[in-house]
N, CA, C and O atoms as a printed pandas DataFrame, in Angstrom:
     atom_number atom_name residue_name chain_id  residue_number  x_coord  y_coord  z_coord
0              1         N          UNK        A               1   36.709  161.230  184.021
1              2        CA          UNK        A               1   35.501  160.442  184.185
2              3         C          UNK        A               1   35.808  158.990  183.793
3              4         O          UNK        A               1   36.568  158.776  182.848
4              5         N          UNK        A               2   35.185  157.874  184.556
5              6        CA          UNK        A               2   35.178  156.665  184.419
6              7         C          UNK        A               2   34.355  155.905  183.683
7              8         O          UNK        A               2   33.183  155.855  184.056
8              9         N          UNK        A               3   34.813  155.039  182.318
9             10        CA          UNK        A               3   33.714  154.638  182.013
10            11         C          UNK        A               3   34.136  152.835  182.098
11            12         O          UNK        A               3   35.243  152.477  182.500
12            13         N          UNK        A               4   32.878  151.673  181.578
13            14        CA          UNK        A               4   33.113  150.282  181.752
14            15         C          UNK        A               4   34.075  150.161  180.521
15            16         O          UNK        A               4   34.180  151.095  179.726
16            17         N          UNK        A               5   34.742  149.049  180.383
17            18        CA          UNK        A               5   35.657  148.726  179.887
18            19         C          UNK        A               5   35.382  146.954  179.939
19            20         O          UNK        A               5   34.696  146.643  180.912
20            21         N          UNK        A               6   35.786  145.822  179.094
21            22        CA          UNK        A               6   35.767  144.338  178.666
22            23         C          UNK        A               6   36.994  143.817  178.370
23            24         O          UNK        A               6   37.580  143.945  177.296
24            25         N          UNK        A               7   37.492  143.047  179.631
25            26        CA          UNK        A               7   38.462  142.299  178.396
26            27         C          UNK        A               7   38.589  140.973  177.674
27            28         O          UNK        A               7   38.124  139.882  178.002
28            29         N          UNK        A               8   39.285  141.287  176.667
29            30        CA          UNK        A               8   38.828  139.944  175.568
30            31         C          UNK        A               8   39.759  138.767  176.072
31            32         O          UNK        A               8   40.535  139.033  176.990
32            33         N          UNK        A               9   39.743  137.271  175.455
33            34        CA          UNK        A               9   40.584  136.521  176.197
34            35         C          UNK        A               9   41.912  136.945  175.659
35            36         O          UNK        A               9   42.848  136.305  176.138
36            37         N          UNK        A              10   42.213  137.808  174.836
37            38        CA          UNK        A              10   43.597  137.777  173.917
38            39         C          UNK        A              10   44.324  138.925  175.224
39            40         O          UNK        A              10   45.538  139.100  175.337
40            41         N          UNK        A              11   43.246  139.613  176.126
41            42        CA          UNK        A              11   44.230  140.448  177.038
42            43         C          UNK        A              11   44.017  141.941  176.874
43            44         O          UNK        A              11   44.411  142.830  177.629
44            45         N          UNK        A              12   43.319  142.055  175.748
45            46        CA          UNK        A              12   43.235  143.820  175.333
46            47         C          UNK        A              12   41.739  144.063  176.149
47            48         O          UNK        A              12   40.981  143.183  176.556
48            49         N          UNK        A              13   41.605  145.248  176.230
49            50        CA          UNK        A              13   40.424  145.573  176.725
50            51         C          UNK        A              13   39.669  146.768  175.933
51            52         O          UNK        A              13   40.326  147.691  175.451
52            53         N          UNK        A              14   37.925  146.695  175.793
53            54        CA          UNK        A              14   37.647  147.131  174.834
54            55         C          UNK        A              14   36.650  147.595  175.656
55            56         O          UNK        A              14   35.984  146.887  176.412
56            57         N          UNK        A              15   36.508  149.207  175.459
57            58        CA          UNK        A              15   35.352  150.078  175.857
58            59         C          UNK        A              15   33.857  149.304  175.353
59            60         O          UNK        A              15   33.519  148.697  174.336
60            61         N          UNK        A              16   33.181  149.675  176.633
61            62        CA          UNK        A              16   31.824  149.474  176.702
62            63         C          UNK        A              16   30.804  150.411  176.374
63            64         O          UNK        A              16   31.277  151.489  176.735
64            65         N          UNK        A              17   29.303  150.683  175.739
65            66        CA          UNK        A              17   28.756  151.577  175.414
66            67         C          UNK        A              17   28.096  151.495  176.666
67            68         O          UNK        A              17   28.122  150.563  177.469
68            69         N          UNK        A              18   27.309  152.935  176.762
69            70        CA          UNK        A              18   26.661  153.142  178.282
70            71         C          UNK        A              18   25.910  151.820  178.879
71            72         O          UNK        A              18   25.824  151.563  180.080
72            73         N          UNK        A              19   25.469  151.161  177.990
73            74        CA          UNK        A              19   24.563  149.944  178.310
74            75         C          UNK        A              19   25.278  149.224  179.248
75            76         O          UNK        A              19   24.600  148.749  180.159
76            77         N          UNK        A              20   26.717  148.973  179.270
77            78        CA          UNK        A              20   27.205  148.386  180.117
78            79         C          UNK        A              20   27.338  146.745  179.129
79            80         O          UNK        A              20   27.561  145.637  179.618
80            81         N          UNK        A              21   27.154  147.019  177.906
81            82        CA          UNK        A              21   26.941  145.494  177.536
82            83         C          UNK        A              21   27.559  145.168  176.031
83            84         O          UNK        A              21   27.930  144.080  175.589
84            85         N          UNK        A              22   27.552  146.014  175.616
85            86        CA          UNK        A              22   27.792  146.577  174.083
86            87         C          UNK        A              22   29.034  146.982  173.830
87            88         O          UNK        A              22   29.629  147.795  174.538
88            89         N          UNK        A              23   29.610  146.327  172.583
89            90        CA          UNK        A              23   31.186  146.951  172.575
90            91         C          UNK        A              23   31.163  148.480  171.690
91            92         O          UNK        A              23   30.546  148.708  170.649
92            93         N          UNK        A              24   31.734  149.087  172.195
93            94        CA          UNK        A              24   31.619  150.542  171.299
94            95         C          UNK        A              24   32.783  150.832  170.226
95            96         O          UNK        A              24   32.617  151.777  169.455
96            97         N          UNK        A              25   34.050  149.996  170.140
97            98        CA          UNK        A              25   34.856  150.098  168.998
98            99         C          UNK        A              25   34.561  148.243  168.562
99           100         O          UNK        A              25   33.997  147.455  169.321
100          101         N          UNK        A              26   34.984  147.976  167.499
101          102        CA          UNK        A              26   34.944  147.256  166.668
102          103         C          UNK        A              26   36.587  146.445  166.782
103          104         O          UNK        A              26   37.655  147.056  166.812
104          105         N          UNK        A              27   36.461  145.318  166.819
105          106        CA          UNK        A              27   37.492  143.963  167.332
106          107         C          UNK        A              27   37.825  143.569  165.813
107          108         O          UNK        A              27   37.097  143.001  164.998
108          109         N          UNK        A              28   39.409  144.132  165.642
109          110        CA          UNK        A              28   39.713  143.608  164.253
110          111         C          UNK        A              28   39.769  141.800  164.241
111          112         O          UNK        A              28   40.290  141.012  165.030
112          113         N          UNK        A              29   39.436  141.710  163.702
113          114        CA          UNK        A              29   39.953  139.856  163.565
114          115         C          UNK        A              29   40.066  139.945  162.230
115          116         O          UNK        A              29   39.568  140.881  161.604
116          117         N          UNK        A              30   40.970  138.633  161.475
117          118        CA          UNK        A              30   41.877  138.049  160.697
118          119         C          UNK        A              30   40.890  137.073  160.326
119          120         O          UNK        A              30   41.219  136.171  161.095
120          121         N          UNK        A              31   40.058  136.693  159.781
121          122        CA          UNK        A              31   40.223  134.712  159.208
122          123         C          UNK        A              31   40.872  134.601  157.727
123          124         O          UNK        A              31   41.394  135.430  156.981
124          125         N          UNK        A              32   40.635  133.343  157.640
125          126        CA          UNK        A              32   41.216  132.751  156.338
126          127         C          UNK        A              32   39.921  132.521  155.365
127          128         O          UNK        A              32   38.886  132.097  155.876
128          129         N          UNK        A              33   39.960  132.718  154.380
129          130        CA          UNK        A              33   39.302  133.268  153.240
130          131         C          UNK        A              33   38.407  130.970  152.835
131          132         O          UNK        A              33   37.572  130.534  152.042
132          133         N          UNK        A              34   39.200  130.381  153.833
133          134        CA          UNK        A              34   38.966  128.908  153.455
134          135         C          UNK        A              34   37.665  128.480  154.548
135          136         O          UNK        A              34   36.737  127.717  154.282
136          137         N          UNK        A              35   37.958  129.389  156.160
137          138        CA          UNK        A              35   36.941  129.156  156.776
138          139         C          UNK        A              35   35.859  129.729  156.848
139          140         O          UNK        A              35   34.989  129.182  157.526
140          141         N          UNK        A              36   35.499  131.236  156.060
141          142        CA          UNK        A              36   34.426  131.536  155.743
142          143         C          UNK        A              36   33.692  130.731  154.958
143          144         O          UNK        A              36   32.514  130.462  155.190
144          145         N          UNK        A              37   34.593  130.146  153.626
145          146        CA          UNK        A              37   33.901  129.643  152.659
146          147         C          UNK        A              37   33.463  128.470  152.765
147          148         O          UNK        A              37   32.666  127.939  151.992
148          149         N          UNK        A              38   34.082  127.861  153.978
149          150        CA          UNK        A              38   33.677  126.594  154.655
150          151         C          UNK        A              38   32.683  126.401  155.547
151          152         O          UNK        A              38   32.532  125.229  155.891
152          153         N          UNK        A              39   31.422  127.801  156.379
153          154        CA          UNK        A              39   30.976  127.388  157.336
154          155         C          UNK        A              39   29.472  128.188  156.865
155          156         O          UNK        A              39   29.375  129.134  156.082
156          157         N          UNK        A              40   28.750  127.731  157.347
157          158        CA          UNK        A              40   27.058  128.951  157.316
158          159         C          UNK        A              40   27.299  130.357  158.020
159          160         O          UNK        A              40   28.408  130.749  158.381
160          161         N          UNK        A              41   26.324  130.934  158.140
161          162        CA          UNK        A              41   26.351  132.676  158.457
162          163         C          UNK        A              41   26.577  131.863  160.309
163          164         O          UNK        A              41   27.516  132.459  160.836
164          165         N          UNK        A              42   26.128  131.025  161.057
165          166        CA          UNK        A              42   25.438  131.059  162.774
166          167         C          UNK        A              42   27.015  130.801  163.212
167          168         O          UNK        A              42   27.510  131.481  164.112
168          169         N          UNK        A              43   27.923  129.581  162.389
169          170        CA          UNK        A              43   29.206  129.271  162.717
170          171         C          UNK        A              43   30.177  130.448  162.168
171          172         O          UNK        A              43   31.060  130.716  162.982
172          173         N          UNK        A              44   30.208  131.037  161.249
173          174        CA          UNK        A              44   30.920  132.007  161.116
174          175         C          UNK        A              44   30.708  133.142  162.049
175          176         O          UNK        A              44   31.739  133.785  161.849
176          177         N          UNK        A              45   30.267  133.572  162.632
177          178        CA          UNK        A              45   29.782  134.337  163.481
178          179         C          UNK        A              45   30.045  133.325  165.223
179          180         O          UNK        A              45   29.658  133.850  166.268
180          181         N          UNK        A              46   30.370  132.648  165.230
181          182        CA          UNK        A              46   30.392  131.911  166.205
182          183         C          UNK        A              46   31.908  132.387  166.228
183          184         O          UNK        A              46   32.331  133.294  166.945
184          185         N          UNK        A              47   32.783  131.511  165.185
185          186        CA          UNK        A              47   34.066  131.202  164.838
186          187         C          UNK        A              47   34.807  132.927  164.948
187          188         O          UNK        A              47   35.874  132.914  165.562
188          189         N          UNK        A              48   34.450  134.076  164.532
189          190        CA          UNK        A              48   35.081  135.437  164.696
190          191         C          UNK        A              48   34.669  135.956  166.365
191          192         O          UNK        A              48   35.131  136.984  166.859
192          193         N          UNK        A              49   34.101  135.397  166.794
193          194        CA          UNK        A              49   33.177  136.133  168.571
194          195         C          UNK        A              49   34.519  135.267  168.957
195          196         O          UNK        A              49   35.572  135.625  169.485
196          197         N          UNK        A              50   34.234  134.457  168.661
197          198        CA          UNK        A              50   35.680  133.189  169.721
198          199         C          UNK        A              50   37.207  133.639  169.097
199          200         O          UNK        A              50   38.109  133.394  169.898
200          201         N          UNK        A              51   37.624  134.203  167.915
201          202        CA          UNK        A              51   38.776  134.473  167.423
202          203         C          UNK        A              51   38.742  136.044  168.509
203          204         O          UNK        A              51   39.813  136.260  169.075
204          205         N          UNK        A              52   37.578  137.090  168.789
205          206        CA          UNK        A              52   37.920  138.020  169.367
206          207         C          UNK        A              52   38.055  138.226  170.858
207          208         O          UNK        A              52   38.200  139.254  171.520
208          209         N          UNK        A              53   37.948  136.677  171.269
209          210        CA          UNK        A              53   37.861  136.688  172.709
210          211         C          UNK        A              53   36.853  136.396  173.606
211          212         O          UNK        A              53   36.905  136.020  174.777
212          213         N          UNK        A              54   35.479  136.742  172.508
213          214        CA          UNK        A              54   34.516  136.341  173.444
214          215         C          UNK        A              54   33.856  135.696  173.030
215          216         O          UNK        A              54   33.181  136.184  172.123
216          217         N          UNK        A              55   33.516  133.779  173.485
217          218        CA          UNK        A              55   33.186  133.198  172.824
218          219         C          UNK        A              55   31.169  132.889  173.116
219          220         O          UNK        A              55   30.448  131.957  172.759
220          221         N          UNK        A              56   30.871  134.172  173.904
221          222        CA          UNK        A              56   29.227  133.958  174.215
222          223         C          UNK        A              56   28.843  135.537  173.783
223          224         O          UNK        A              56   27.906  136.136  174.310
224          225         N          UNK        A              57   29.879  136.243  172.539
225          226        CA          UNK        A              57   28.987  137.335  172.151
226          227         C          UNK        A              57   27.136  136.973  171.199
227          228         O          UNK        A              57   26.603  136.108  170.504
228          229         N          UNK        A              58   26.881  138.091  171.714
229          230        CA          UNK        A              58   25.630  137.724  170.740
230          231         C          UNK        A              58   25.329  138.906  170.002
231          232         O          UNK        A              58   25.990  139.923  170.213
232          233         N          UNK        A              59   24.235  138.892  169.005
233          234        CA          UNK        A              59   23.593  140.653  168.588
234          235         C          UNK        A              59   25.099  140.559  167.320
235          236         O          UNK        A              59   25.157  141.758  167.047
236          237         N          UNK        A              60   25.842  140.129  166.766
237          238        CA          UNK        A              60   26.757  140.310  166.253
238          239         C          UNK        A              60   26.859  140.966  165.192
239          240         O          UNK        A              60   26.350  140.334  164.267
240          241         N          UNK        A              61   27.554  142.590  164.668
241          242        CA          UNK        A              61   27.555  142.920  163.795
242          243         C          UNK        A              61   28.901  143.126  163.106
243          244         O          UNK        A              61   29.859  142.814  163.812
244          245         N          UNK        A              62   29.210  143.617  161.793
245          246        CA          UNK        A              62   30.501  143.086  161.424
246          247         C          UNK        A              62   30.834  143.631  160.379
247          248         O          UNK        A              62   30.087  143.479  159.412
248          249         N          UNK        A              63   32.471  144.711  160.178
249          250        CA          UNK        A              63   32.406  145.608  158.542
250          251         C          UNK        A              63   33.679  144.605  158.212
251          252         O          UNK        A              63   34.531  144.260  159.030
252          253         N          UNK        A              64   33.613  144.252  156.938
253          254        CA          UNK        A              64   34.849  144.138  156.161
254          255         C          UNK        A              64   35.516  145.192  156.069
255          256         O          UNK        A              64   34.943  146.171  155.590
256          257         N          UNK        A              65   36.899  145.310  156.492
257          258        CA          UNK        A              65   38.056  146.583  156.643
258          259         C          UNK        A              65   39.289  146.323  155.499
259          260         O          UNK        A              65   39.934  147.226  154.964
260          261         N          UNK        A              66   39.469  144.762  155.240
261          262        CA          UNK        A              66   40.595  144.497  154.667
262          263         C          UNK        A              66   40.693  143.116  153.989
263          264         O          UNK        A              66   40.206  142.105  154.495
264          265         N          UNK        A              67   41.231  143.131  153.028
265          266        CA          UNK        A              67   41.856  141.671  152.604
266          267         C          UNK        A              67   43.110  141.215  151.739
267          268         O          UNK        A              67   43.802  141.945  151.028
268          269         N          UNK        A              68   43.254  139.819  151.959
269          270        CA          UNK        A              68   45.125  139.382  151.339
270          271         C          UNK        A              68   44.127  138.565  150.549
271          272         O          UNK        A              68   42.909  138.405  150.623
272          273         N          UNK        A              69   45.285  138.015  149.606
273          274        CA          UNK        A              69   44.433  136.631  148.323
274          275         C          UNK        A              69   43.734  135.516  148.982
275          276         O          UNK        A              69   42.936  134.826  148.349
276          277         N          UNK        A              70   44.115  135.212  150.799
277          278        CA          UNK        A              70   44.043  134.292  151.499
278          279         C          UNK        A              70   43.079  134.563  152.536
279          280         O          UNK        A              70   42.266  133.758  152.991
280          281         N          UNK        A              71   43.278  136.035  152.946
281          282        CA          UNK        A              71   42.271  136.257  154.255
282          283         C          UNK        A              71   41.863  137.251  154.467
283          284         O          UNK        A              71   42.696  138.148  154.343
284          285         N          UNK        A              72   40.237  137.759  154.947
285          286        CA          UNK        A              72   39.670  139.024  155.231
286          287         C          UNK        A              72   40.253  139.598  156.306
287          288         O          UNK        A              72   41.253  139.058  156.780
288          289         N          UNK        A              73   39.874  140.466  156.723
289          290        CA          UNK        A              73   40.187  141.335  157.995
290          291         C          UNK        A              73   38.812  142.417  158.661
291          292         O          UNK        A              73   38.528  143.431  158.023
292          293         N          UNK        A              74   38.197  142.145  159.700
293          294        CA          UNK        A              74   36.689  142.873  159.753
294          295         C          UNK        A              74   36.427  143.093  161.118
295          296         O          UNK        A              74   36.560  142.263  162.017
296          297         N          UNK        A              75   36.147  143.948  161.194
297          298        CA          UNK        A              75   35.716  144.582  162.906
298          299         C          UNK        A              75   34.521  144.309  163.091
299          300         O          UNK        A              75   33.580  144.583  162.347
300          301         N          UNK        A              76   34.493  143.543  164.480
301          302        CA          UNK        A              76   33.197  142.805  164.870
302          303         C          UNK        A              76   32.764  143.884  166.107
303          304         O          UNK        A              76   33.531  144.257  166.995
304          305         N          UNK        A              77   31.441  144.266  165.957
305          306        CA          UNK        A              77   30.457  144.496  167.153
306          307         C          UNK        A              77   29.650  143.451  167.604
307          308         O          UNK        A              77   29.140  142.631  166.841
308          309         N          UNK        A              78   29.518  143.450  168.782
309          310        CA          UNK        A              78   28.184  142.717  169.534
310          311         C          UNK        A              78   27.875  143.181  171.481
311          312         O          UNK        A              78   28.102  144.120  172.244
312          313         N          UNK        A              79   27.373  142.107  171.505
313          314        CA          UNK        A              79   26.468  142.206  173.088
314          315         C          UNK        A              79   27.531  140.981  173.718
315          316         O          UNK        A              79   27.442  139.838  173.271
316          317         N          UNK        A              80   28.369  141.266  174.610
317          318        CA          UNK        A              80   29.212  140.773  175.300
318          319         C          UNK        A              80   28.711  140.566  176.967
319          320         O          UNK        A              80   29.390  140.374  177.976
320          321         N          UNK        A              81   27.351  140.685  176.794
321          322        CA          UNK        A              81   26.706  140.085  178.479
322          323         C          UNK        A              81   26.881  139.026  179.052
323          324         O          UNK        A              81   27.433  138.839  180.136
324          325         N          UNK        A              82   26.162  137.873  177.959
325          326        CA          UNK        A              82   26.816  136.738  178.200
326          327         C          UNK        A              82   28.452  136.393  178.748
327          328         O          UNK        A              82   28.546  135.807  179.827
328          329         N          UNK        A              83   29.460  136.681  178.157
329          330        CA          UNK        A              83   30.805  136.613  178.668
330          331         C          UNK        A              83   30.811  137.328  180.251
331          332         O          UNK        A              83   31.477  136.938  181.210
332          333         N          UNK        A              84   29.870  138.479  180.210
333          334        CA          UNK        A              84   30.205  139.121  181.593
334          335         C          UNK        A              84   29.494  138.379  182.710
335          336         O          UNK        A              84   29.812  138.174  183.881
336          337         N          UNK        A              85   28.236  137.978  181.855
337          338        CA          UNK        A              85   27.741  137.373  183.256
338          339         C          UNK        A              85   28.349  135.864  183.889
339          340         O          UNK        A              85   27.955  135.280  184.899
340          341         N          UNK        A              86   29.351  135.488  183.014
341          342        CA          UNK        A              86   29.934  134.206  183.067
342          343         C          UNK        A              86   31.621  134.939  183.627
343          344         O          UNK        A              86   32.257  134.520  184.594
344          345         N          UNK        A              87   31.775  135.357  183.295
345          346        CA          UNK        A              87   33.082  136.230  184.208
346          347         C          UNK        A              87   33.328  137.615  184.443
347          348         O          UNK        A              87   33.947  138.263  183.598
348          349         N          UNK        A              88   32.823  138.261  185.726
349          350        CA          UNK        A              88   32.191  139.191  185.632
350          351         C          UNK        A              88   33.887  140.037  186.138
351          352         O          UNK        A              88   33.947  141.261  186.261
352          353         N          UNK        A              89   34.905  139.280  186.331
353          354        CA          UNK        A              89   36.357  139.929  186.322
354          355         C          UNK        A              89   36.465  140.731  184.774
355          356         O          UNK        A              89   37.069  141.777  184.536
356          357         N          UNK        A              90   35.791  140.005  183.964
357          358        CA          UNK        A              90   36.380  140.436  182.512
358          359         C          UNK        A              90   35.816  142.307  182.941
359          360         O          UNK        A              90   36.794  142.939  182.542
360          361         N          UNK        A              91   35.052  143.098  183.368
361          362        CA          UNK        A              91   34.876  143.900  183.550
362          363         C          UNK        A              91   35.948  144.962  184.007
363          364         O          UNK        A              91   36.699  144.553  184.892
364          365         N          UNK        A              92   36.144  146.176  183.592
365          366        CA          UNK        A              92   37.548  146.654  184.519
366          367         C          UNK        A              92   37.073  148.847  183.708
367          368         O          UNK        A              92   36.531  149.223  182.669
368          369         N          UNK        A              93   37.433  149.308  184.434
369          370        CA          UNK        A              93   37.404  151.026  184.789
370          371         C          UNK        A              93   38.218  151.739  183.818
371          372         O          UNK        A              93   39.447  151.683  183.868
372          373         N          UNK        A              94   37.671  152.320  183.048
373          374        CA          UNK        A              94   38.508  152.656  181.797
374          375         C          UNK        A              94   38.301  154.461  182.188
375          376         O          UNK        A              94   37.264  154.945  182.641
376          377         N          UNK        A              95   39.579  155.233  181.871
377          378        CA          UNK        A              95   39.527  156.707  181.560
378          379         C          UNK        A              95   38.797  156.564  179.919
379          380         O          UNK        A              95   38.776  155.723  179.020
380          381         N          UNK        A              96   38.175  158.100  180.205
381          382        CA          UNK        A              96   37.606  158.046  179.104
382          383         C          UNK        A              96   38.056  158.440  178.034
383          384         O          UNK        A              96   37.463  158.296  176.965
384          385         N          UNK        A              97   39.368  159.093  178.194
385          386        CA          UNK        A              97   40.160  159.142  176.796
386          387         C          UNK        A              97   40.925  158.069  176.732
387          388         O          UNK        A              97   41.501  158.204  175.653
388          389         N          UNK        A              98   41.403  156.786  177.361
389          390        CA          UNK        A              98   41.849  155.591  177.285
390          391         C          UNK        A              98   41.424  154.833  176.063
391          392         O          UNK        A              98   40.302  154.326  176.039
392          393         N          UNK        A              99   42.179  154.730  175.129
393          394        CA          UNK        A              99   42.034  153.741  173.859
394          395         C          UNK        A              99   42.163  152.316  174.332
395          396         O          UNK        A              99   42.646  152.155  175.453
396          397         N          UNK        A             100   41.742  151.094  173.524
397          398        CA          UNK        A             100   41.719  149.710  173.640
398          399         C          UNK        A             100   43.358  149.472  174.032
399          400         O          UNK        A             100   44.221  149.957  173.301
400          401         N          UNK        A             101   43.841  148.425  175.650
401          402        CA          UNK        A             101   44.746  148.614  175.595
402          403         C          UNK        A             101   45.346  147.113  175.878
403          404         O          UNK        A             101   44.571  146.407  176.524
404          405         N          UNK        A             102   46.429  146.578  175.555
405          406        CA          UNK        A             102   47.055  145.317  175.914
406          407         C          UNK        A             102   47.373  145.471  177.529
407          408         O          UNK        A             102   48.103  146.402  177.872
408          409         N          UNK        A             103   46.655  144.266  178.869
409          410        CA          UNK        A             103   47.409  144.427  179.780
410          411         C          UNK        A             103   48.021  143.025  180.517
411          412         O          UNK        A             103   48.804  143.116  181.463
């Protein structure tokens, strides 16, 4: 069975929830422990959507997974419509046992 699939600008592609809009695994990103502490909640959340590729996610949700003395590590959810309706190539046919894949 076929389900939607997103890809981010970094090249990986990340399953879609039935909505067709919604990411259903969580986008590790990296920052530095200097630009959190440097920006409000709207730019930090701006600044990790654009580190994961998509720089018109919205709805953004987000777990801390990891950290160094220097930098967190946290898997971002959101609503990736915006990006689709602005490049609707980013879209692509995923098997449904297909994990997030580099192509």
């Amino acid at each position: 069975m076929k389900s939607l699939g997103v890809r981010a600008a970094n090249g990986k592609v990340y399953r879609l929830e039935d909505d067709g809009v919604s990411l259903m695994d969580g986008i590790p990103v990296v920052m530095e422990l200097s630009d959190v502490i440097s920006t409000n909640l709207e730019n930090f959340l701006d600044i990790v959507s654009e580190d994961a590729g998509f720089p018109l996610m919205q709805s953004q949700t987000y777990e801390i997974v990891g950290h160094t003395t220097s930098s967190i590590t946290l898997h971002l959810w959101g609503d990736v419509s915006a990006d689709i309706d602005d490049d609707e190539s980013l879209l692509v046919e995923m098997d449904d046992e297909e994990e997030a894949v580099d192509e």
